[in-house]
ROBA-412445 format. One record per residue: residue number from 0; residue in one letter; x, y, z of N, C-alpha, C in turn. Coordinates in Angstrom, 1 decimal. Example, Ala and Ser with C-alpha at 12.3 -4.5 7.8 and 13.67 -1.06 7.14 Angstrom:
! ROBA-412445
    nr   rest     n.xx     n.yy     n.zz    ca.xx    ca.yy    ca.zz     c.xx     c.yy     c.zz
     0      A     13.2     -5.7      7.8     12.3     -4.5      7.8     13.2     -3.3      7.8
     1      S     12.8     -2.2      7.1     13.7     -1.1      7.1     12.9      0.0      7.9
This chain:
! ROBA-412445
    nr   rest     n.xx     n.yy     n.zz    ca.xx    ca.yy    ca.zz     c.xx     c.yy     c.zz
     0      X     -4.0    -19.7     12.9     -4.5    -19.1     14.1     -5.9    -19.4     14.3
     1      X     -6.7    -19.8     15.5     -7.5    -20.5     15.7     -8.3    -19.5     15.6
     2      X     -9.2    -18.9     15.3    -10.7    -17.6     15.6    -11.6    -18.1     14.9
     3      X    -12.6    -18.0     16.4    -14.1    -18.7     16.4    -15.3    -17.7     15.3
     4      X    -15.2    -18.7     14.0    -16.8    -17.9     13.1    -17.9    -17.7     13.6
     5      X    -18.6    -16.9     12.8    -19.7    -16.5     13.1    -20.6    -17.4     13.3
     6      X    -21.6    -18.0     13.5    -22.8    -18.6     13.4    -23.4    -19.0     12.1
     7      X    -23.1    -18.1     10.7    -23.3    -18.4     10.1    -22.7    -18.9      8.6
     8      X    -21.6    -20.1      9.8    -20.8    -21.3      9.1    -19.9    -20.4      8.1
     9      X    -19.6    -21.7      7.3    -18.4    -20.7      6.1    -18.5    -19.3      5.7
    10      X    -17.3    -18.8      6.3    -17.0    -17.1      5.4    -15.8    -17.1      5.2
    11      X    -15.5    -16.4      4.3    -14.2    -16.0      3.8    -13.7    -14.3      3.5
    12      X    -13.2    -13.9      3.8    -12.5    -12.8      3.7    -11.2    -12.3      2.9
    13      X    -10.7    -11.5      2.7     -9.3    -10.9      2.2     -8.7    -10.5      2.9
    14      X     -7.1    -10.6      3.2     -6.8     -9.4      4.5     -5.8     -9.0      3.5
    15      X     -5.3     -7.6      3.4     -4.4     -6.9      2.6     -3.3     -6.3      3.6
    16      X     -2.5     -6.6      4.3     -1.4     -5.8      4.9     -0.6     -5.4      3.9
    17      X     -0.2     -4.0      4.3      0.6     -2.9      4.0      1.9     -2.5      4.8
    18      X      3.2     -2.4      4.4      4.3     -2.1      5.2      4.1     -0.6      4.9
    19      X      4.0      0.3      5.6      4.5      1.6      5.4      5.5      1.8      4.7
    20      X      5.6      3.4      3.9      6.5      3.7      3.0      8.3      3.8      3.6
    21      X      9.2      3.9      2.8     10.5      4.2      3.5     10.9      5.3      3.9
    22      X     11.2      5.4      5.2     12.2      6.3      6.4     13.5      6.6      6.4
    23      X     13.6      7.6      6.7     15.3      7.9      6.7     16.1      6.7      7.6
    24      X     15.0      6.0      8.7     15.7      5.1      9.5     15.7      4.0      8.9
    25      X     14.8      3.9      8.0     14.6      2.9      7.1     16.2      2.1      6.4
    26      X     16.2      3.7      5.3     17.3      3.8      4.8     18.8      3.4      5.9
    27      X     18.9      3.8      6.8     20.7      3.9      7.4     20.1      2.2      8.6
    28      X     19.3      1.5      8.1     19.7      0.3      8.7     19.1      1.2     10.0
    29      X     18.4      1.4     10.2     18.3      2.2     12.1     17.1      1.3     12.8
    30      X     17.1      0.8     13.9     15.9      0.2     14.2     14.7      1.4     14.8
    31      X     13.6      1.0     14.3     12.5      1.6     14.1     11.2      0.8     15.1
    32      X     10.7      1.8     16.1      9.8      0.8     16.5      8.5      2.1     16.7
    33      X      8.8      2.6     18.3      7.6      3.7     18.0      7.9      5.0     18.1
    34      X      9.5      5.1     17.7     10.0      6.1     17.5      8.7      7.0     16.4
    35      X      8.3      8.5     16.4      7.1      8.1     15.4      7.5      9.4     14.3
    36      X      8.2      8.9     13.8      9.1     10.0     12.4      8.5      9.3     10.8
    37      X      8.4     10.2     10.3      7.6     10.6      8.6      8.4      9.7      7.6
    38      X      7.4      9.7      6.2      8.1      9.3      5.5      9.1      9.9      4.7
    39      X     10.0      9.6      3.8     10.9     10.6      3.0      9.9     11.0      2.0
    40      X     10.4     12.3      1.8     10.0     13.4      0.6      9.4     12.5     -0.8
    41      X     10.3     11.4     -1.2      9.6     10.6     -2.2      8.8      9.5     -1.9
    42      X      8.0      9.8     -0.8      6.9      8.7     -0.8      6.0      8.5     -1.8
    43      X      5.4      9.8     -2.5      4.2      9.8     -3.1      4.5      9.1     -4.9
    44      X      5.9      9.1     -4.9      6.6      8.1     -6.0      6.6      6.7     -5.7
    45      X      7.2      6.8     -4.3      7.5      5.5     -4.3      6.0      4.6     -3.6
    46      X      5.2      4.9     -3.3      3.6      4.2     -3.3      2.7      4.4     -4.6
    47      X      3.0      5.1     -5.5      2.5      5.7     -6.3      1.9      4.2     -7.1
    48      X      2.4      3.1     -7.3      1.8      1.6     -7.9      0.9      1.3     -6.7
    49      X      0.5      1.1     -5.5     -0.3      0.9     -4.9     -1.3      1.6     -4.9
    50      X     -1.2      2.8     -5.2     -2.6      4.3     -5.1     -3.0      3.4     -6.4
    51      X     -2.7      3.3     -7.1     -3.2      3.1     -8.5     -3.7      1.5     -8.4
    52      X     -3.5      0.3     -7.7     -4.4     -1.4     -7.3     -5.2     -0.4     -6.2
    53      X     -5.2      0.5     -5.3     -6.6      0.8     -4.3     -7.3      1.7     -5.0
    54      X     -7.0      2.2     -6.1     -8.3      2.8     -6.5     -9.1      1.9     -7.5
    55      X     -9.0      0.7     -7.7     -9.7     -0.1     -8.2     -9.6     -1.2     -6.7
    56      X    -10.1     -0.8     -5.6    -10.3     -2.0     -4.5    -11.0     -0.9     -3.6
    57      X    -12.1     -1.7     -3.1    -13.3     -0.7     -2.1    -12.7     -2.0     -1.0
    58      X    -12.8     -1.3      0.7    -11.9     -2.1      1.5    -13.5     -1.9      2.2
    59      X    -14.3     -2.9      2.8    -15.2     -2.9      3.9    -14.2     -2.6      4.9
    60      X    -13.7     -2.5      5.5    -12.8     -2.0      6.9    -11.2     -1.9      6.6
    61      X    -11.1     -0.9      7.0     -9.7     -0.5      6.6     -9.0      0.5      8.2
    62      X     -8.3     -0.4      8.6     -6.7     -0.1      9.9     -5.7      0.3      9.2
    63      X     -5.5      0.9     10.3     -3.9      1.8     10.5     -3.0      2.0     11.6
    64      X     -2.1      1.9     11.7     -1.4      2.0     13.1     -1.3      3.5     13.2
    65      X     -1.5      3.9     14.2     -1.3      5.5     14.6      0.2      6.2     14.5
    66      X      0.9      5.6     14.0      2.0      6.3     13.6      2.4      6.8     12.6
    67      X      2.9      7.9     12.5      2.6      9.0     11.1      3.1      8.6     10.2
    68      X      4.4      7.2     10.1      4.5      6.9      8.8      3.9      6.1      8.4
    69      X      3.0      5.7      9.1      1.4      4.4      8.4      0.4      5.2      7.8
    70      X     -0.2      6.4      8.8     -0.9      7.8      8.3     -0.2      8.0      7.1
    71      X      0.4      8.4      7.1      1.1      9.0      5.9      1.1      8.4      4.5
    72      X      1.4      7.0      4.7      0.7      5.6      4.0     -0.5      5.8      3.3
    73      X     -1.3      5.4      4.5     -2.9      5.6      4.2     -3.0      6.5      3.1
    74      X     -2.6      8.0      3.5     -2.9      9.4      2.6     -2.2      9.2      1.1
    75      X     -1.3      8.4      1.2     -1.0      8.0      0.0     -1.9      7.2     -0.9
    76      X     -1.7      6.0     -0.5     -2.1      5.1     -0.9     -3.7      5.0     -1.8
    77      X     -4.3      5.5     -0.6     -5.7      5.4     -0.4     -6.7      6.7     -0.1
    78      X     -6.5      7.8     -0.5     -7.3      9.1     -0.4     -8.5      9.1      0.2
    79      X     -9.1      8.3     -0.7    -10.8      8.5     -1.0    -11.1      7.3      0.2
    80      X    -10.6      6.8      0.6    -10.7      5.8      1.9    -10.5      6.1      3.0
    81      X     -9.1      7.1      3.1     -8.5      7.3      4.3     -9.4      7.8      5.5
    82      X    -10.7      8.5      4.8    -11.9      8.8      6.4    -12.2      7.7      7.1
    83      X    -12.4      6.6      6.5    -12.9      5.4      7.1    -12.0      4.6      7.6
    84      X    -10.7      4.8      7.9     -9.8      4.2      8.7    -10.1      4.5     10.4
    85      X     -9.8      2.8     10.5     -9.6      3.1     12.3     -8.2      3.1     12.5
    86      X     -7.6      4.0     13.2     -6.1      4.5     13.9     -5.9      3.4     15.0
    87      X     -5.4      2.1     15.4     -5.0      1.5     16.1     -3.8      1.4     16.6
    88      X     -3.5      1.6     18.0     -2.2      1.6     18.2     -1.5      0.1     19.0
    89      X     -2.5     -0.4     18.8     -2.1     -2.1     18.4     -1.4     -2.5     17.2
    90      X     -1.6     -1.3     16.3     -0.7     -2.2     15.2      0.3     -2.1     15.2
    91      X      1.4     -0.8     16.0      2.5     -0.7     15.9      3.9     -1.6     16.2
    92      X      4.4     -1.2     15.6      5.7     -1.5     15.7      6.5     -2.2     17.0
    93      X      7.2     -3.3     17.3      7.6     -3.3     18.4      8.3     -2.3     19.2
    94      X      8.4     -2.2     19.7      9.3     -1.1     21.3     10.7     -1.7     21.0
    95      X     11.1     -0.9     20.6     13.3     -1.7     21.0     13.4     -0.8     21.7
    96      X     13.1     -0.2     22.6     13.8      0.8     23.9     14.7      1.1     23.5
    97      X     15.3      0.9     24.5     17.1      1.9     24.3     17.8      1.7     23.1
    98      X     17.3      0.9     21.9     18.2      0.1     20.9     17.1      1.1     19.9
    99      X     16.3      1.8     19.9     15.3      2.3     18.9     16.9      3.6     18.6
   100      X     17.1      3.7     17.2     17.7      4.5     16.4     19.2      3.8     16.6
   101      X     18.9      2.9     17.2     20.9      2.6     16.7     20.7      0.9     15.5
   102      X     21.9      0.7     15.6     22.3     -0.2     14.0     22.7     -1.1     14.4
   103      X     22.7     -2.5     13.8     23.6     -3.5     14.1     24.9     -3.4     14.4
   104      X     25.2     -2.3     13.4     27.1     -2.3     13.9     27.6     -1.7     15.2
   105      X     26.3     -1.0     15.9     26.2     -0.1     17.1     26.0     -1.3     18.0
   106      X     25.6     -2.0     17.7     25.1     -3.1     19.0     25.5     -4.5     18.9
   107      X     26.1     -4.9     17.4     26.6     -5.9     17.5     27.7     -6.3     18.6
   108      X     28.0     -6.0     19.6     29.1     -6.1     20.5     28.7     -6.4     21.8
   109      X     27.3     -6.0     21.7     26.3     -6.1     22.9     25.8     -7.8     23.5
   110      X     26.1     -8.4     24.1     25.9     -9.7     24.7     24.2     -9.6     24.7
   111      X     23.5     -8.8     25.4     22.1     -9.2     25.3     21.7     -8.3     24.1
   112      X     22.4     -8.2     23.5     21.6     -7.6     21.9     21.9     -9.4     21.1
   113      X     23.0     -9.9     21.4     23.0    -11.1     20.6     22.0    -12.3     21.0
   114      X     22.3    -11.9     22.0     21.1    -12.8     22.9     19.9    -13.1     21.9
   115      X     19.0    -11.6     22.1     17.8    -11.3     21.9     17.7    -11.5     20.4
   116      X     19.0    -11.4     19.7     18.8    -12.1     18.0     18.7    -13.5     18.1
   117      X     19.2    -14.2     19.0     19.3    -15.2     19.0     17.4    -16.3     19.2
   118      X     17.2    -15.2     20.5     15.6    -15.5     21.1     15.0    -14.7     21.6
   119      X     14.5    -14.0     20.0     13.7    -12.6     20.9     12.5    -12.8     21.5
   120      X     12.6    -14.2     21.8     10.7    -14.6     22.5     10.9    -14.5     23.4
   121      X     12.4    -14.8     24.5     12.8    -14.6     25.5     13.8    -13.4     26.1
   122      X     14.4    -12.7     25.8     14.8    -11.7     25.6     14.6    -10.2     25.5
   123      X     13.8     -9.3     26.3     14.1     -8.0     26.0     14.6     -6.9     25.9
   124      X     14.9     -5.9     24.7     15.5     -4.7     24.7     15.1     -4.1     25.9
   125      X     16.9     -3.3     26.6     16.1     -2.7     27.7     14.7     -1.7     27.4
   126      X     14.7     -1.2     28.5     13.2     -0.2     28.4     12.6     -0.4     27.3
   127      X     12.6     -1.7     26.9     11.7     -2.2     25.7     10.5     -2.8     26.0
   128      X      9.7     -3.4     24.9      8.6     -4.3     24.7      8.5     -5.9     25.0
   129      X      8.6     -6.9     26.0      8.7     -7.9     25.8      8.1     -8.6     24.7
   130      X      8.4     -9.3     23.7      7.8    -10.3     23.1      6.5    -11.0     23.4
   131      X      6.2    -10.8     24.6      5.0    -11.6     25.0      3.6    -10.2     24.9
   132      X      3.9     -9.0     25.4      3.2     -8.0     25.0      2.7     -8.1     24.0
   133      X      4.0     -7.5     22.5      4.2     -7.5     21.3      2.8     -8.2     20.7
   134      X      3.3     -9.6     20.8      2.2    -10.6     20.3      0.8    -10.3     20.9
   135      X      0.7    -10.1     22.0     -0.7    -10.2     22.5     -1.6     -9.1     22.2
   136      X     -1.1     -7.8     22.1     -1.6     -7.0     21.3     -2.0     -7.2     19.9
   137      X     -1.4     -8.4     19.2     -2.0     -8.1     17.6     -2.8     -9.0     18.2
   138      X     -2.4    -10.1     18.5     -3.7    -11.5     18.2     -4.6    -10.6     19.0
   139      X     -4.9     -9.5     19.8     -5.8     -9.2     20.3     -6.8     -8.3     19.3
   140      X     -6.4     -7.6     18.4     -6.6     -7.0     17.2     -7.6     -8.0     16.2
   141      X     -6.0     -9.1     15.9     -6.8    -10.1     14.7     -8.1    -10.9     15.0
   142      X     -8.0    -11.4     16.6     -9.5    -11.8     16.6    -10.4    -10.7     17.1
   143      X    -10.2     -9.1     17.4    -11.4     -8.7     17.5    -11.7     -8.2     15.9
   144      X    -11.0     -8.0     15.3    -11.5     -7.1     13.9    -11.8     -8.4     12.7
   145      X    -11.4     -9.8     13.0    -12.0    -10.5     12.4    -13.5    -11.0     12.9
   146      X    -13.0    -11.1     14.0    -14.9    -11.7     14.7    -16.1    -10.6     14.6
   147      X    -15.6     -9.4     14.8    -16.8     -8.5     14.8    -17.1     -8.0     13.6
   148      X    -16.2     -8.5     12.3    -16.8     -7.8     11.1    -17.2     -8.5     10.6
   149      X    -18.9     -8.0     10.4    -19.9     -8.9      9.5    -20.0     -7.9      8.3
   150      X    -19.6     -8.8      7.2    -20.4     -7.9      5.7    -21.9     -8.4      5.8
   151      X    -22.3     -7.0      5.1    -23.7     -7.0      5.1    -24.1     -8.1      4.0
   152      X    -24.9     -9.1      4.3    -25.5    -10.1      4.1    -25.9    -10.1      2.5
   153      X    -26.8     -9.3      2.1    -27.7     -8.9      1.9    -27.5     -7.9      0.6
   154      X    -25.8     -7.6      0.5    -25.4     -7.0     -0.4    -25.2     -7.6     -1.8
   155      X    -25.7     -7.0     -2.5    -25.7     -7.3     -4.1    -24.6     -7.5     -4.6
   156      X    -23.3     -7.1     -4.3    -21.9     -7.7     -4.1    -21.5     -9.2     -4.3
   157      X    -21.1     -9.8     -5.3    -20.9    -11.8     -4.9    -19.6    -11.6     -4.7
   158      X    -18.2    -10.2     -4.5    -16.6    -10.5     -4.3    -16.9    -10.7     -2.8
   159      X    -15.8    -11.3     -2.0    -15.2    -11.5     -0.9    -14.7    -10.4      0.0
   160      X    -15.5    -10.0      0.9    -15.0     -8.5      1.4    -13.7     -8.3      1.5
   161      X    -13.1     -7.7      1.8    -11.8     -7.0      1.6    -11.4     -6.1      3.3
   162      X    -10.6     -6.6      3.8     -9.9     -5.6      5.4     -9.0     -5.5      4.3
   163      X     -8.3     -3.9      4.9     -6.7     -3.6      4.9     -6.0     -3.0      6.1
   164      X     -5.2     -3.7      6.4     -4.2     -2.9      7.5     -2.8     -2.6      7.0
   165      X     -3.0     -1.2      7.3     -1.7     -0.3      7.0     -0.6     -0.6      8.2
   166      X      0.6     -0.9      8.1      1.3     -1.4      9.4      2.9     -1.4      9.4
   167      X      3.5     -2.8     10.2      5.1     -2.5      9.7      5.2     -3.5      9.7
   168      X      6.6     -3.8      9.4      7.5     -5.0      9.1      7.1     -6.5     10.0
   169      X      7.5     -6.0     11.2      7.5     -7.1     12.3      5.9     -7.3     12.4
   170      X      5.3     -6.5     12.4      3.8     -6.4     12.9      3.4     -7.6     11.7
   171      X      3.3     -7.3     10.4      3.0     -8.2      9.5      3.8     -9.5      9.3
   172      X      5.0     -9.3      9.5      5.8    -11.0     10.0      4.6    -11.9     10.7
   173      X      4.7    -11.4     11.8      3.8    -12.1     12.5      2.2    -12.3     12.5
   174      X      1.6    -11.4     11.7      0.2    -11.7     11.6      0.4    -12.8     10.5
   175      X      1.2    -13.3      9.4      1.5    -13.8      8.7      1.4    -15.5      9.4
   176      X      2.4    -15.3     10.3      3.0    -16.3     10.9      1.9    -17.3     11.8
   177      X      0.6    -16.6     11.9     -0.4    -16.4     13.2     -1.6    -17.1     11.8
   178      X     -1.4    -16.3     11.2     -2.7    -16.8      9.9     -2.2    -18.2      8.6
   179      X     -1.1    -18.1      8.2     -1.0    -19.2      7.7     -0.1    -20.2      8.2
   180      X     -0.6    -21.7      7.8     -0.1    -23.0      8.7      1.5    -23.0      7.9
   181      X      2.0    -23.5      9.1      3.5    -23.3      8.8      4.1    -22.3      7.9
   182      X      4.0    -21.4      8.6      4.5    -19.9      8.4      5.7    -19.9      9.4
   183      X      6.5    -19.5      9.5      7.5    -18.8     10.3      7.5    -17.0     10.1
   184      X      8.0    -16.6     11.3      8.2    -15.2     11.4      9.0    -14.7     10.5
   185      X      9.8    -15.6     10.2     11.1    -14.5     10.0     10.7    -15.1      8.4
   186      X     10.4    -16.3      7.9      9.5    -16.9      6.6      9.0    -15.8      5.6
   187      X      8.8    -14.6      5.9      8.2    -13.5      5.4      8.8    -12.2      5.4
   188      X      9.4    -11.8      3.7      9.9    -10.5      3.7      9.4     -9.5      3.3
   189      X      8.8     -8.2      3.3      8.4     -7.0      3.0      8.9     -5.6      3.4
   190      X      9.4     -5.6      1.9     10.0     -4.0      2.2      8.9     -3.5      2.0
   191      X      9.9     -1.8      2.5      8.7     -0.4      2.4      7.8     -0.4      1.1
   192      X      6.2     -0.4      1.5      5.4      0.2      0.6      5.2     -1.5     -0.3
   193      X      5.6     -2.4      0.4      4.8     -3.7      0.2      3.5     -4.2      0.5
   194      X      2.5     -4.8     -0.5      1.6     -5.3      0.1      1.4     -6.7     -0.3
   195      X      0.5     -7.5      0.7      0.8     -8.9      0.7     -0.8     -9.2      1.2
   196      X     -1.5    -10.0     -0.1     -2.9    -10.1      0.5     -3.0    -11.5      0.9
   197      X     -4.0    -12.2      2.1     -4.2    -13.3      2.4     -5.7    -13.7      2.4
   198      X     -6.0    -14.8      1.8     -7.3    -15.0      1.6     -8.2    -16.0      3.0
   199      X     -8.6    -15.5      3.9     -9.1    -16.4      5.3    -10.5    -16.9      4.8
   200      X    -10.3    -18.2      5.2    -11.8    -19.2      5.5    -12.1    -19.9      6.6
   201      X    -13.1    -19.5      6.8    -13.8    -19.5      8.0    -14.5    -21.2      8.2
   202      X    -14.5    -22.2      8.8    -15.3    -23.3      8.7    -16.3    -23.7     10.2
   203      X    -16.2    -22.2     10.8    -17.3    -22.5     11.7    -16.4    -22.3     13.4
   204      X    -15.0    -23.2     13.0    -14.3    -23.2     14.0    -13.0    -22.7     14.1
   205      X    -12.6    -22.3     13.0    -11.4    -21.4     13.3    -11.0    -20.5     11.5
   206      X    -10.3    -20.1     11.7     -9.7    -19.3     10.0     -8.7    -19.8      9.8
   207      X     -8.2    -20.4      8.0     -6.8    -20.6      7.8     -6.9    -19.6      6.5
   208      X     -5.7    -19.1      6.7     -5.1    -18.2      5.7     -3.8    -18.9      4.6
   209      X     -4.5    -18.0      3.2     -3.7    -19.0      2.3     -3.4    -17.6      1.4
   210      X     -1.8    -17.3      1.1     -1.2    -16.2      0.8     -1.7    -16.2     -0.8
   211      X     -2.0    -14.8     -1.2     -2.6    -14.9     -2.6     -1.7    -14.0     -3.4
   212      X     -1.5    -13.8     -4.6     -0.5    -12.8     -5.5     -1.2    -11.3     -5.6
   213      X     -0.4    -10.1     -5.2     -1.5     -9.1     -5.2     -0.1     -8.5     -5.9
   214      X     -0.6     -7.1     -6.9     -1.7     -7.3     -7.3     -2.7     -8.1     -8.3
């Protein structure tokens, strides 16, 4: 994905996306978009290896999608951080409209449900999100929160600052897809309470992203 550096030539960054923990809809196969329901009772188990890589990681800027099972996330994950989160509701989840809480087996039968597996770029769930929204809201995100974050110059620090965004499935498909060269969407899997760091370099004229082993 092409975004214009700062002025002051080569920089590099970390970006850390985070899938939120697992959902009861999670579990029964249910599609999930901004329907905006909790995580299950054993979240604080099942994130419990991630609280423990963020409490050895200070994040210069740290996102969250405003939906309570990203919040919910965060407060896991990340305690001592979670004040400093910005709540964006750019990061969420796509809209499946009318298709939000039913299942493949519920809709496999559906002509424009197959459709829309077939080419969800063309295709919308009714009272849904088109594909073209979807996307434009994050790349609207990735180049404002990459362009306007300058680490402080000046800091006694020589690591590579560090973003994290707390988010979902599809959301991070595609920022994926957007930041590293030949990526595909669907190229990238993350279950609940996954994290997946990418290391961006800046050459003045745009960022490429190159997937790193975390933790």
């Amino acid at each position: 994905m092409e975004i214009e550096a700062g002025p002051s030539g080569m920089q590099s960054r970390e970006l850390i996306l985070i899938r939120h923990g697992t959902t009861a809809w999670n579990l029964e196969k249910r599609y999930l978009g901004h329907s905006d329901i909790g995580l299950l009772p054993g979240a604080e188990q099942e994130l419990s290896s991630q609280r423990e890589q963020f409490s050895n990681i200070t994040c210069e800027a740290l996102y969250c999608s405003d939906l309570l099972r990203c919040q919910q996330t965060l407060t896991h994950i990340a305690p001592s951080q979670a004040g400093q989160a910005k709540l964006d509701p750019r990061l969420r989840e796509i809209d499946f409209g009318q298709w939000e809480g039913l299942t493949y087996d519920q809709l496999k039968d559906n002509p424009q449900y197959r459709d829309w597996i077939d080419a969800p770029q063309e295709v919308t769930p009714p009272s849904g999100e088109p594909w073209t929204a979807f996307t434009a809201r994050i790349d609207s995100f990735l180049k404002e929160s990459l362009m306007s974050f300058s680490p402080i110059l000046h800091s006694r620090s020589l690591n590579v600052p560090k973003i994290a965004v707390i988010t979902h499935g599809g959301v991070i498909r595609y920022m994926v897809s957007r930041l590293i060269p030949d990526q595909g969407f669907w190229d990238t899997q993350v279950i609940p309470g996954q994290a997946i760091k990418i290391r961006l370099d800046g050459d003045g004229d745009n960022w490429v992203g190159t997937r790193l082993t975390f933790p």
